[in-house]
N, C-alpha and C positions, 0 to 999 in steps of 0.2 A: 617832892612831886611824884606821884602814883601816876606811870600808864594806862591809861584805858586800853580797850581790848580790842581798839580799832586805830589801825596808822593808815591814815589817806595819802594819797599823793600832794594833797595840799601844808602838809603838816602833820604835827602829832597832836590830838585832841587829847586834855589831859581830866583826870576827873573832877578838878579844880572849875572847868572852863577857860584855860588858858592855854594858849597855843605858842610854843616853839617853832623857828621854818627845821626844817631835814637836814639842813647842816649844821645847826646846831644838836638835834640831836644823835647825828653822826657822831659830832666831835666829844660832844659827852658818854655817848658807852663808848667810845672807843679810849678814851681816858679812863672810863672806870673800868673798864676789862682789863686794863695792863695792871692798874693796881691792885684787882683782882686778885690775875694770875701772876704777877708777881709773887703774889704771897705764897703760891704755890709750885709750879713746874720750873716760871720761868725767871731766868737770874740775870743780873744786871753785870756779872764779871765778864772782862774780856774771852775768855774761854768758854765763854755759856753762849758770846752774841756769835762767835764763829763756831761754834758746835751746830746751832742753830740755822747759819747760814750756807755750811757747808751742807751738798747733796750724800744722804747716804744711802746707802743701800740694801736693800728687801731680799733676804735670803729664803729660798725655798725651802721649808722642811716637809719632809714624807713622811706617812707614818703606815707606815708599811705593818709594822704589829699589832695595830691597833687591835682591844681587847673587843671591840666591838665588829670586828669582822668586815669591816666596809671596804668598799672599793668601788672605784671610779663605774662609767660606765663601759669603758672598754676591759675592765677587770684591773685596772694597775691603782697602784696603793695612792688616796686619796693626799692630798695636801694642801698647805697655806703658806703665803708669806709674810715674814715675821721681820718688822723693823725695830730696831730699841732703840729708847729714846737713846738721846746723845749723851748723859752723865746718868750717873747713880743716884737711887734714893726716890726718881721721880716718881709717881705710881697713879697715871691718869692713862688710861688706855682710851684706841678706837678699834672696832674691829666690824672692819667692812664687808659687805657680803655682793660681791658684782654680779649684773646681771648676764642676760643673753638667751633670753629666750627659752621656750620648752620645747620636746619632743613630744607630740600627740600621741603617736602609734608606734609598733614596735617597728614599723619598716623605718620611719624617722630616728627613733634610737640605735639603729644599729647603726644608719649610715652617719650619724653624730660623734658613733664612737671612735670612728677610726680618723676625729679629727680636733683639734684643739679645745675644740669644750667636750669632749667625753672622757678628756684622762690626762695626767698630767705627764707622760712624756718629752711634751712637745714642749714643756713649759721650763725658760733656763732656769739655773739654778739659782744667778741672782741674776736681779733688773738692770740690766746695761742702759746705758744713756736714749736709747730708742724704746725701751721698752718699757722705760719709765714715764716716755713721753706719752706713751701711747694707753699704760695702765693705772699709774702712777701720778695722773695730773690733779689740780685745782684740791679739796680735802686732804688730799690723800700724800700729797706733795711735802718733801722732806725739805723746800727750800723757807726761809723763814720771811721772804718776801712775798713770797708765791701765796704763803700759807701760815702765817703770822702767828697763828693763835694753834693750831693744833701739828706744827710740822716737827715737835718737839713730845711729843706724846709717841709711848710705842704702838707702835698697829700691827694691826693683823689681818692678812687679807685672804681667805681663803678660796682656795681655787674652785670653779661653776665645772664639776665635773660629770655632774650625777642627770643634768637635761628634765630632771624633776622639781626643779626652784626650791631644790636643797629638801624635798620633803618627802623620796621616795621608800617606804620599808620593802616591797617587795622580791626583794636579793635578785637570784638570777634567774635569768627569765629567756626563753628561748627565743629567737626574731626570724627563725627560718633557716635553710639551707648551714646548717649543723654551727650557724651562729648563737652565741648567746650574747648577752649582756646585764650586768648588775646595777638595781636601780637601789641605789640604799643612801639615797640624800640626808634622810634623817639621821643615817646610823654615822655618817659623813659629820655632819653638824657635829653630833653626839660625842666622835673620836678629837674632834678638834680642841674643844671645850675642855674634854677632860686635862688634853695635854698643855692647854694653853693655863689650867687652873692647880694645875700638879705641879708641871715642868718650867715654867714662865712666871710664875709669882704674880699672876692674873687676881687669885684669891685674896693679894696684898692690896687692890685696888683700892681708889680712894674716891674716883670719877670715871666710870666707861660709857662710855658712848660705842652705841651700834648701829650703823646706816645699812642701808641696802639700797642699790638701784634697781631700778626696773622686777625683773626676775627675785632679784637678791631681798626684793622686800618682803616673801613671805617670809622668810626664816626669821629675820627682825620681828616681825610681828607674833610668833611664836616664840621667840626667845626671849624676850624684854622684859615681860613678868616675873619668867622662870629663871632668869641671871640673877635680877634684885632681889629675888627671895636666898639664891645661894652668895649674895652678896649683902647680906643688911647693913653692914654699916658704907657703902658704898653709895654713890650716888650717880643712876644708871638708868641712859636719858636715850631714846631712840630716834633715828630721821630715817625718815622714806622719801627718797628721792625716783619722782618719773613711774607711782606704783600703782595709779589710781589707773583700774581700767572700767570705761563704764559698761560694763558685762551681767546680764540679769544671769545667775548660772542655775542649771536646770533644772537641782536638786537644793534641798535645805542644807545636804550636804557639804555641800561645795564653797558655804561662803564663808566661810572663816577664810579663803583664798584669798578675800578682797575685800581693804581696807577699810571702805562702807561701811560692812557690814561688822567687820572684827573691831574697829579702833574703839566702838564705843563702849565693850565689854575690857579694855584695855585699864589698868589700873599705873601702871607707870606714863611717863610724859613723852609724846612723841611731838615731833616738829616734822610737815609735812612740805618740801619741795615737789612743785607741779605746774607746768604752765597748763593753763586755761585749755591752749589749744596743744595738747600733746597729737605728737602726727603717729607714732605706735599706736596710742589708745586708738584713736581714730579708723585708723585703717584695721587692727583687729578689731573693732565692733562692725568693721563694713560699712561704715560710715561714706567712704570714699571708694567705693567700688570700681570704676573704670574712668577712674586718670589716670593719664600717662605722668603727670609728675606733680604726685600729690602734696610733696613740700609748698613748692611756686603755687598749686593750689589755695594752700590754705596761707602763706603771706598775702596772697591779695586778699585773702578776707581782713587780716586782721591791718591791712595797711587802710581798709575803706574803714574803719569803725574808731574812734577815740580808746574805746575800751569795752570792756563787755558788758558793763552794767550799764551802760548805752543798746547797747545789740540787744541786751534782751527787751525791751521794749520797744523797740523797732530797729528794723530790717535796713541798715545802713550798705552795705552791700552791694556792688553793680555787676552781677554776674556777665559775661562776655555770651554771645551767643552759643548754640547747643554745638557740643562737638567741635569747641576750637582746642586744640592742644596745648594743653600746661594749665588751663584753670578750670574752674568748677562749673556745674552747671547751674541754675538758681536752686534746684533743689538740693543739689549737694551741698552747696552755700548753706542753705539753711537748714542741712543734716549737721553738717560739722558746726555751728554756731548752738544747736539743741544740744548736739553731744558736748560742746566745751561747756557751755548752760549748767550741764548736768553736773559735772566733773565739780565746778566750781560752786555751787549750792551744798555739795554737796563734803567739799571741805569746809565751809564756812560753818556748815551745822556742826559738825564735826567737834571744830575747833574751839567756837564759841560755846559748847555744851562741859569742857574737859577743861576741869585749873592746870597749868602745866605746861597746855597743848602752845602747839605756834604753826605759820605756815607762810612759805614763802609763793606767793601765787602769782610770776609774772601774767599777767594777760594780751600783753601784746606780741608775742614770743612766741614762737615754733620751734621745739625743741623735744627733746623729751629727757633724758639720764642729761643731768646740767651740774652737781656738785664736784664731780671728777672731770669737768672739760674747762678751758679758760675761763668760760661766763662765770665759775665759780668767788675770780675777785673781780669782775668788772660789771657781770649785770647787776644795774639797781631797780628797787621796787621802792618808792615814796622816798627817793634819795639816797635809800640806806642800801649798801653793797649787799650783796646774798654771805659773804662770807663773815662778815658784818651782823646780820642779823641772827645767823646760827650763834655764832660763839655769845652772842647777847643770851640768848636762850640758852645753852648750855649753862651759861654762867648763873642763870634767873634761880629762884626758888620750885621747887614743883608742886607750889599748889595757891602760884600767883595767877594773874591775870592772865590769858590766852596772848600770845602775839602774833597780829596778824600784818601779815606786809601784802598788799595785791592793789 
């Protein structure tokens, strides 16, 4: 039985014409991914189920000598954190890129630097129990419950210290009153990579997966070509999670920034997480300009609508009158419903243009960076859990059917 390129909430349409319900074919990739990955990372001995189910811990390494000169944004030596799998031999890597936002202007870079995302400092040296809750969740999670299919994989997670979405050359750069600060995000990437494919036996790979949330999805997008080509016998699959922002940018320049416009010149396989109604994207496009709390906002739109291929054809929506606090006005209503419109048309073309591709697109959901928070094993799209439909696609061939969950 061949996939089609479309899972509805009703079921999965197949290209047969024959339909399965969503717990059925839950229960079938989830059967076939364990025989899968059996065959590969993961092992059926008592010492493989309790490696896997014990939490372990993300040690900081700095690389302070790095050959390429980089340094955080407040000047201190740039780094990542490095988990290995739990036995020997495994060789399926992740390597996460987090996000957090950018600095516009030099007065925002400097005052960034002297604070958890400009440098790594502040950052311990391993993930204690709080910090793993807080950095360390849903993907990214070493517990095997939590995280079933990838919490046995070594990762790497490098630190957002550069306030440039990892892509800055321009070194040091003066911000006033006899401050400087060093933007060299790229050069950042650059140092990680070398040391993660010299020093870490990265080049040994067999399977890497590279996600990024929010911020962290430019570098993904730039690196995902350029890895598989220094990996060819590897097989090296990317996720952007929470990266779609709908932003016309000003220049021709500027859009390789944004997935739009970059995914379709992309030649490897990416799998894209995004709600519909991202409240980031939204409020960076101005979408939502003067509420007081544009979360509760934009729940009451998506609690009046079934779903959004409903919305776009009519205006289900009952906005509260003008200037009551906590929801939208009608035409904000109907700003944030064109902007999710958008968002969502626009993965769809996306996905269904590219063999490979896949996307998880809740649309009832307010949320935005979702693969590293709890929703990562509990929200479902057309039955199938989010944590569920990635390792489906990771496990997929890259140049099957598109899969789409939304």
């Amino acid at each position: 039985m061949t996939p089609s390129t479309w899972i509805s909430p009703r079921g999965l349409e197949t290209d047969g014409g024959d339909r399965i319900t969503a717990v059925h074919v839950a229960w079938r990739i989830a059967v076939a991914l364990l025989l899968v990955l059996a065959a590969g990372p993961l092992r059926s001995d008592g010492a493989a189920r309790g490696a896997a189910s014990e939490p372990r811990a993300a040690t900081l390494v700095l690389l302070t000598d790095n050959k390429f000169g980089a340094r955080c944004l407040d000047g201190s030596p740039p780094g990542y954190y490095l988990r290995a799998a739990p036995w020997e031999g495994i060789t399926t890597w992740h390597i996460h890129f987090p996000g957090g936002g950018w600095c516009a202007t030099k007065r925002e870079c400097g005052w960034r630097a002297g604070r958890l995302l400009g440098g790594t400092t502040m950052w311990p040296p391993t993930n204690n129990v709080t910090w793993a809750q807080n950095r360390f969740g849903g993907i990214l999670s070493s517990s095997g419950e939590a995280n079933p299919f990838f919490a046995q994989w070594h990762l790497a997670m490098p630190v957002y210290c550069d306030g440039g979405g990892y892509a800055g050359t321009a070194g040091q750069v003066a911000v006033g009153k006899g401050r400087v600060v060093y933007m060299d995000g790229s050069r950042i990437v650059g140092a990680i990579l070398e040391d993660l494919l010299t020093n870490r036996a990265l080049s040994t790979a067999t399977t890497v997966l590279i996600s990024g949330t929010s911020a962290g999805g430019l570098p993904v997008m730039r690196l995902c070509d350029a890895l598989a080509a220094l990996l060819p016998r590897a097989s090296v699959k990317c996720l952007l999670d929470g990266a779609f922002f709908p932003v016309t940018p000003a220049s021709e320049r500027w859009r390789c920034f944004f997935p739009q416009y970059a995914l379709p010149l992309a030649s490897s396989p990416f799998f894209i997480v995004n709600p519909a109604f991202d409240k980031v994207s939204l409020l960076i496009g101005n979408q939502l300009p003067n509420i007081t709390n544009p979360v509760a906002c934009l729940k009451r739109i998506v609690r009046s609508q079934t779903n959004l291929l409903a919305s776009l054809q009519s205006r289900l929506f009952r906005p509260v009158p003008e200037g009551q606090a906590g929801w939208c006005t009608e035409r904000e209503c109907s700003a944030a419903q064109s902007t999710a419109a958008s968002v969502y048309s626009s993965i769809l073309s996306i996905v269904q243009s590219k063999k490979g591709f896949g996307a998880f697109v809740p649309v009832g959901l307010v949320a935005h960076s979702t693969i590293t928070s709890p929703l990562w094993n509990s929200m479902k799209v057309a039955g199938t859990p989010m944590l569920l439909a990635v390792a489906r696609w990771v496990a997929s061939g890259n140049t099957g059917h598109p899969l789409l969950y939304t």
